[in-house]
C-alpha positions in Angstrom: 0.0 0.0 0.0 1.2 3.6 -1.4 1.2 6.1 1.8 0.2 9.5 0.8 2.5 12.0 2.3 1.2 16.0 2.7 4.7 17.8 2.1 4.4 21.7 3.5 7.0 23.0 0.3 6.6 26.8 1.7 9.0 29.0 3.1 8.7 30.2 6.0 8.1 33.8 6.4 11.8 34.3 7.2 12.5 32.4 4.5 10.2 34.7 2.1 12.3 37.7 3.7 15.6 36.8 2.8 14.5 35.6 -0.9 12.1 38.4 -1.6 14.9 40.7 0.0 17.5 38.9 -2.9 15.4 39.4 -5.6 14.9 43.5 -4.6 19.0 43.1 -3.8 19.6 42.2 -7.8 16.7 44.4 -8.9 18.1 47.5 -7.1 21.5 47.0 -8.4 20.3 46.5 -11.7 18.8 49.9 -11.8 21.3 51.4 -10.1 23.7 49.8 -12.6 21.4 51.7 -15.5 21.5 54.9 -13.9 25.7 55.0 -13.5 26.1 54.4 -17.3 22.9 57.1 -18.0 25.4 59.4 -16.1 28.5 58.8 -17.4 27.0 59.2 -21.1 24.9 62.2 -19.9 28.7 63.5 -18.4 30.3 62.7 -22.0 27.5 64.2 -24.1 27.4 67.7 -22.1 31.1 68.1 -22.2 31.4 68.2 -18.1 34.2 65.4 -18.5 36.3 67.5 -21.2 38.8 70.0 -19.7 41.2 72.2 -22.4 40.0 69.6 -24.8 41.1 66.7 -23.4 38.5 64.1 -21.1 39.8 64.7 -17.5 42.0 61.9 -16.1 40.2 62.2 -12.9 37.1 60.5 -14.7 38.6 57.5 -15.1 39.9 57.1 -11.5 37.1 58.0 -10.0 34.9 55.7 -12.4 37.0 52.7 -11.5 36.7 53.1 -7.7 33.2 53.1 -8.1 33.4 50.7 -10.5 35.1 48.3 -8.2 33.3 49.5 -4.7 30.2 48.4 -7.2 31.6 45.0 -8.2 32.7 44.1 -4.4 29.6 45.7 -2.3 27.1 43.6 -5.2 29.5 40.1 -5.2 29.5 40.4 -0.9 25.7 41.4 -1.0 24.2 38.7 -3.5 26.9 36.1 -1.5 25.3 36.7 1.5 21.9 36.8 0.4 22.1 34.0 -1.5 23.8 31.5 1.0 20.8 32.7 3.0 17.9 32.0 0.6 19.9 28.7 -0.3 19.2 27.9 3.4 15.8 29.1 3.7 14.6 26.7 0.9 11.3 24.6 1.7 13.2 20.6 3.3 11.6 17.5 1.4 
């Protein structure tokens, strides 16, 4: 005889936290990825970046410290998150 088994395959609510709170982690840092390169375009296109002619070499320090504060705060954030939501995940 086949026993029927009732599985609860929910999260629990802290579960629903930290995935819902990954999914708004990537979604957030998506847009704010979008609105970085809309200002570094809007920069070049209005000339603020050009000094005597030339693009300021200040831009491209200052873009790559962002750049990699970007790259290191989103790898730590969706590391953490993710381990989290892994562990969250609705047991057999």
């Amino acid at each position: 005889m086949i026993k029927k088994h009732n599985f609860n395959k929910e999260r629990t609510k802290f579960g629903k936290i930290c995935k819902y709170s990954w999914i708004g982690f990537n979604i957030l840092f998506f847009l704010y990825l979008i609105y970085f390169v809309l200002k570094i375009i809007n920069g070049f296109i209005n000339g603020s970046y050009v000094s005597n002619g030339e693009i300021d070499s200040s831009l491209g320090i200052g873009v790559m410290i962002s750049v990699v504060f970007f790259i290191v705060t989103f790898l730590i954030g969706n590391f953490v998150l993710g381990i989290m939501t892994f562990l969250t995940r609705p047991k057999k």
